[in-house]
N, C-alpha and C positions, 0 to 999 in steps of 0.2 A: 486688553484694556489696561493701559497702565494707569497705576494710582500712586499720592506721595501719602504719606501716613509721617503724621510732626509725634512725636517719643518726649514725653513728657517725662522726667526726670526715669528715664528707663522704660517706662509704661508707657505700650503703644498708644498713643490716646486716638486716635479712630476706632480702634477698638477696645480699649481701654483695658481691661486687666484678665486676659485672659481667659479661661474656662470659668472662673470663678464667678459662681452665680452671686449678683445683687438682690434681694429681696427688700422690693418698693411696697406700701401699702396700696392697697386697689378698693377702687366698687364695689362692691358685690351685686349692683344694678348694674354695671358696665358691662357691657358683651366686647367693648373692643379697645381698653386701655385702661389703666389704674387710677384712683383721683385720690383725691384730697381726703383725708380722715383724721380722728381726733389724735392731738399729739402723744396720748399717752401709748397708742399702738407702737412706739418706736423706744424699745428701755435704752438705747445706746445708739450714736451717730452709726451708721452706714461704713465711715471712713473709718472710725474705729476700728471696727472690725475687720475692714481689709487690709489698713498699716498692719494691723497684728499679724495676719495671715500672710505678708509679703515681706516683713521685717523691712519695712522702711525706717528709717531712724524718725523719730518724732517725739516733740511733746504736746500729746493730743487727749485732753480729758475726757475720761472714761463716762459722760457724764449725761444725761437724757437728753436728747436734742431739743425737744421745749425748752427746757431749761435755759438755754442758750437765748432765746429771744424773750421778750417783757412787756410785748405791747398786748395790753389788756382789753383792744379792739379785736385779738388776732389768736387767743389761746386755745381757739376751739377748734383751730383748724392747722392744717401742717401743707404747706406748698410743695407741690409734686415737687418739684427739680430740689429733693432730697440732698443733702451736702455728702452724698456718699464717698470723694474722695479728694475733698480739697483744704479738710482741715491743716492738713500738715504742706499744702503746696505754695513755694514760697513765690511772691511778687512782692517780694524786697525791692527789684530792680527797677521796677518802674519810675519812673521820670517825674510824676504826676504825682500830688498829693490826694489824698482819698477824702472828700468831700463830704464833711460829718454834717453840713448844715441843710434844714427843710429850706427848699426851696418855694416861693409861693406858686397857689396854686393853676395863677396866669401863665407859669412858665412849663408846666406840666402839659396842659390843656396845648399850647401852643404849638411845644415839639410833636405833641402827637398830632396835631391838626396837618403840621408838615409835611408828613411822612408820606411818601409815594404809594399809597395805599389804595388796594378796592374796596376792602372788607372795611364797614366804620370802627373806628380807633376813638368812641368817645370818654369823658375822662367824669371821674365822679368819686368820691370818698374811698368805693374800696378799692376801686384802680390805684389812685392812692396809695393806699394803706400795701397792695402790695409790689408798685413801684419800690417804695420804702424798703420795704421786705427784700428785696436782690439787689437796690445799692446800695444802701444801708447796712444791712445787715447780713449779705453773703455777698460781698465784694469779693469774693477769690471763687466763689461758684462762677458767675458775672466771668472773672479775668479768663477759666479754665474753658467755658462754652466760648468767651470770644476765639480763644485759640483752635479750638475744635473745628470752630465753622467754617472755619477755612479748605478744612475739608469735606464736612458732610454738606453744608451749602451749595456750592457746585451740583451734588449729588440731586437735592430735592430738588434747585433749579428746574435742571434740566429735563424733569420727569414732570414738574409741573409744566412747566411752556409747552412740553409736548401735547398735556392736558390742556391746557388754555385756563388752568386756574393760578388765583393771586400767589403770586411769589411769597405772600406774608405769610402763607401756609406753614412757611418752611419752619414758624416759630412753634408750631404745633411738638414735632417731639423734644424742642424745647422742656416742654412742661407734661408730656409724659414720660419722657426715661431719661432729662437732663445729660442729652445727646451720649448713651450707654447704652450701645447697642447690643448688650446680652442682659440687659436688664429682664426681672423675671418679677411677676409679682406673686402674691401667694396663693390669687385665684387661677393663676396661668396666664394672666398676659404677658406677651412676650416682646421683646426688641425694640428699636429706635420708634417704633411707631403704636408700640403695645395692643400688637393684637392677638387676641384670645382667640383659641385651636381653631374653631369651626368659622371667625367669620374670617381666618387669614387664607382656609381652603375656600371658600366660597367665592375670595378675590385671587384665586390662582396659584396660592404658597404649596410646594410638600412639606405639609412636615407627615414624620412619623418617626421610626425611632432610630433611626439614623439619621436623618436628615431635615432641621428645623429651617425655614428660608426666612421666617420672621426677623432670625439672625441677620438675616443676607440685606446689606443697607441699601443696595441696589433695587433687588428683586422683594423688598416690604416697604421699599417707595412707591414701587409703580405698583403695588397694590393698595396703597394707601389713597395713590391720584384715584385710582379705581372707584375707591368708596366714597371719598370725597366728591369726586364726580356724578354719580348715582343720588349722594345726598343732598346735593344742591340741584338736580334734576326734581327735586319730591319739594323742597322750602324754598329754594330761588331767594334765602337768606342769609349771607355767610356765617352771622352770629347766630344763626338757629342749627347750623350743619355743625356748627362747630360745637354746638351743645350735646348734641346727636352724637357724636364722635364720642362725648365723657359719658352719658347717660342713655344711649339707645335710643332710637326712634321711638320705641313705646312710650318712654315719659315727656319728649318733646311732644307726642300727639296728646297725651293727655293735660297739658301742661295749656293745649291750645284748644281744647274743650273747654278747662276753667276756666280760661281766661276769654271765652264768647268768642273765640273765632280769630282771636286777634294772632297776626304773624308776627311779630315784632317780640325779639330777645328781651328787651327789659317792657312789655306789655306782659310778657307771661312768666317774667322770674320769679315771684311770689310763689307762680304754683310748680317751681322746677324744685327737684331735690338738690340739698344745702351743698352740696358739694358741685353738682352744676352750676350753681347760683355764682358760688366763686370763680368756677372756670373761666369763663369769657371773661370777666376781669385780670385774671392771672396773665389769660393770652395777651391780654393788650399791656400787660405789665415785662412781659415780656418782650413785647417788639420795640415797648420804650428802653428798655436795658440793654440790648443788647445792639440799638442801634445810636444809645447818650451815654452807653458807660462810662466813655473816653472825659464828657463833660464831668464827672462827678468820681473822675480821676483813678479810673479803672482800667487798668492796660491788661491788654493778652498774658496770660500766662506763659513764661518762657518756653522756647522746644528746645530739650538736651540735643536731637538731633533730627534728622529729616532721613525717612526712608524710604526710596522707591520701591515701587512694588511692579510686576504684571502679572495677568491673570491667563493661563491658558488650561483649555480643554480637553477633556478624558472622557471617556465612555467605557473604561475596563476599571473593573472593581479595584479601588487602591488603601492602602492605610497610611496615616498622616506617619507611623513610624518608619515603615522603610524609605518615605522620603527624611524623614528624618537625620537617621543613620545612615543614607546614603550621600545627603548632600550640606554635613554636618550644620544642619540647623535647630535648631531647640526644639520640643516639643511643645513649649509653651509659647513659642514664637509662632508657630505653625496654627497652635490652636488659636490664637488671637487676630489671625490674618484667614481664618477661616474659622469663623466663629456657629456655622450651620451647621458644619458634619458634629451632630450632639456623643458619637462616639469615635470619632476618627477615623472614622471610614466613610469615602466613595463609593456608592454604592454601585455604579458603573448600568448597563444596559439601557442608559443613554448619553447627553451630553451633560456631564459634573463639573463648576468651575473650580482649579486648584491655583488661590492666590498666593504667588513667592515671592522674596526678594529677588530687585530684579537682575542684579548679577549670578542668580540660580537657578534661569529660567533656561537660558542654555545648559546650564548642566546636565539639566534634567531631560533636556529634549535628547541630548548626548549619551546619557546612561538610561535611558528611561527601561532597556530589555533589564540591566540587572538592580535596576531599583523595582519592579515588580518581581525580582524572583528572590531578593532577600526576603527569608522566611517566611515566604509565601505560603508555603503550607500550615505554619502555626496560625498566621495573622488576617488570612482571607480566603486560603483553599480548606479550612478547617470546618465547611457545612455536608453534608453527607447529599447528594443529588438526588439518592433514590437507594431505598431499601425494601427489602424482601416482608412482606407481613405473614407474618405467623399463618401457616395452614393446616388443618387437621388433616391429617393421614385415614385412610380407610378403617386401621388397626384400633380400636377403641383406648383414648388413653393415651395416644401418641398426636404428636403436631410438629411442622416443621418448619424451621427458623433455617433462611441464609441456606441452605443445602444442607442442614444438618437438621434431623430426627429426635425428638427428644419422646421416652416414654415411661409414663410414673408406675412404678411394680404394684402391684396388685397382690394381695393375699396367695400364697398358692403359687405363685408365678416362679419357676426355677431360669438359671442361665440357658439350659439348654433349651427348653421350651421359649424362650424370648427370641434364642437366636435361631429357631427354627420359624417363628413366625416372621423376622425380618431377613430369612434368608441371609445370615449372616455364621461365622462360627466363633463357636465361644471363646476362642483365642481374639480371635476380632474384639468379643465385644468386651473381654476383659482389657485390650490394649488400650481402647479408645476411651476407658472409664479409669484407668487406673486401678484394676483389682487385681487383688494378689491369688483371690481365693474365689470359690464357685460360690461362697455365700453373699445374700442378697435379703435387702430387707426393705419391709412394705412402704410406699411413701415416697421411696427415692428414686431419682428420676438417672433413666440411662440415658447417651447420647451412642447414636447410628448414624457414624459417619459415611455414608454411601448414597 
């Protein structure tokens, strides 16, 4: 399966930075993706701390990320799609000026009435308010996901058509992992699609501790169509599935007790929890941005370069270093185009995708006998298949490990008497212990190699 992957000033951006875990704030109601929380959870931007970590040149204030925004409709809450790495990225370039002015609310209401949509897109204060919030005031988030989607969109596409659910889905990890696909939250949600350990196995994911697929933007799509699917099978509402998706079915069913039975997202927002409440409006804030940036003078964030990839398969245990070192590719390049193996290893005994550039995909079909046998025994033949357990011997006091004898001396116990009870001579059993002399003391253990 070949793929292109656009390289934002160095940084792969399909997968964006590597091994380096993001930590988003989450739920702690959500079983299957992270939400919105008070701004004071976040002492410093996101990007901060990964310019620092990757020594990008920047001048990026070290500075609370609340801080940065003022609208006193909006201080109690923080928009998932976190600015975690766009403080410092430039769209200087851009053609367009950035569009500082409120536009009235006819023109809002309009563009999203337009929009080739299933799921309804209706417009009201806090849709709004967090319209405002991604052209306004994170125009370079905005420029960085328009250039992303280029890639991941294809991707959700064609996972949704096959599902027969709304393409506008596809704005969903949008606003949970602001298309970062190793995003991690601090409760455990994981990936493009932020799903938490037990519901991403319940839709088909391995993970364990080699191998997370939540990572995998492929295979945590067609689990996502999964769930999505399943959940509008139970609401036949998109804006209730898609509440269900931030807060869990249990508060969506409770949510429609309170509200007497009524099915309708903004009949039962009252009794949704606050972070739900904002959801469904963020979603449609979303699919207004990222489909009117251009109007309010928001171009794609530049790609340094374009990289092919293709993806081919293994079923024999491998480590991302000896492709490595065998097919002089980065190690940090490897882990960003293969962002599931959580330790760098294939764990092989069935079929494991290993995505490469794709001028190294011959190489590697070419060398593949001695790119498995570079240090293969440090790096993958280093697990023991089966070992000997410990047996007691007849002899009281004695056990036997691996073919060898061990027996702890006893008060009273002489050389010659030990080696007359193991049938051995006391030349033997000084050689095999290292004594110099017939003396022997209580406690310590001989070894009877025979």
């Amino acid at each position: 399966m070949k793929k292109i992957f656009f390289i934002v000033f160095g940084i792969c951006a399909s997968l964006s930075m590597g091994a380096q875990e993001v930590t988003q704030p989450a739920d702690t109601l959500h079983a299957d993706s992270t939400s919105v929380e008070s701004l004071e959870l976040v002492p410093m931007t996101v990007a901060d701390s990964l310019v620092i970590e990757d020594s990008v040149v920047a001048e990026v204030p070290a500075i609370p990320f609340y801080k940065l925004w003022n609208d006193s409709n909006l201080t109690d809450v923080e928009m998932r799609t976190l600015d975690w790495c766009l403080q410092w990225l430039d769209t200087t370039d851009c053609v367009a000026v950035h569009d500082t002015t409120t536009l009235p609310d006819s023109v809002y209401k309009a563009r999203l009435q337009a929009l080739p949509c299933v799921i309804e897109l209706p417009y009201n204060e806090r849709v709004r308010a967090f319209i405002l919030r991604y052209v306004k005031r994170n125009p370079k988030q905005v420029a960085r996901m328009m250039r992303m989607s280029e890639y991941y969109f294809p991707i959700f596409e064609e996972a949704l058509g096959r599902y027969k659910l709304p393409y506008e889905l596809k704005y969903v990890p949008i606003i949970e992992s602001a298309l970062n696909p190793i995003a991690r939250s601090y409760v455990g949600a994981a990936g493009l699609w932020q799903f938490m350990p037990a519901t991403g196995k319940l839709f088909g994911l391995e993970i364990n501790s080699l191998v997370d697929e939540r990572m995998d933007p492929v295979k945590s799509t067609e689990a996502a169509c999964r769930f999505l699917s399943s959940m509008y099978g139970v609401y036949r509402d998109w804006n209730l599935v898609i509440a269900a998706y931030n807060c869990g079915s249990g508060n969506v069913n409770k949510a429609i007790r309170r509200a007497g039975g009524k099915r309708d997202f903004w009949s039962i927002y009252p009794y949704l929890p606050r972070e739900t409440r904002n959801y469904v409006p963020i979603f449609i804030a979303a699919n207004y941005a990222m489909n009117y940036g251009q109007e309010h003078g928001i171009c794609k964030a530049p790609a340094e370069k374009i990289m092919i990839t293709d993806t081919i398969k293994t079923t024999q245990r491998l480590h991302l270093e000896q492709v490595s070192k065998s097919l002089d590719i980065t190690m940090e390049e490897l882990r960003r185009l293969n962002p599931q193996y959580s330790r760098d290893i294939l764990p092989g005994g069935k079929s494991y995708a290993l995505c490469l550039p794709a001028d190294k995909v011959g190489l590697f079909i070419d060398q593949e006998d001695s790119i498995r046998a570079y240090k293969a025994d440090s790096l993958i033949n280093n697990r023991r298949a089966e070992i000997d357990m410990a047996k007691v011997t007849s002899i009281s006091g004695a056990y036997r490990v691996n073919g060898v004898t061990y027996y702890t001396i006893k008060k009273g116990d002489t050389l010659s008497g030990i080696a007359k009870k193991f049938h051995c001579s006391v030349k033997q059993l000084k050689q095999w212990n290292g004594l110099k002399s017939d003396a022997i003391r209580d406690g310590k253990k001989l070894k009877i190699c025979k």
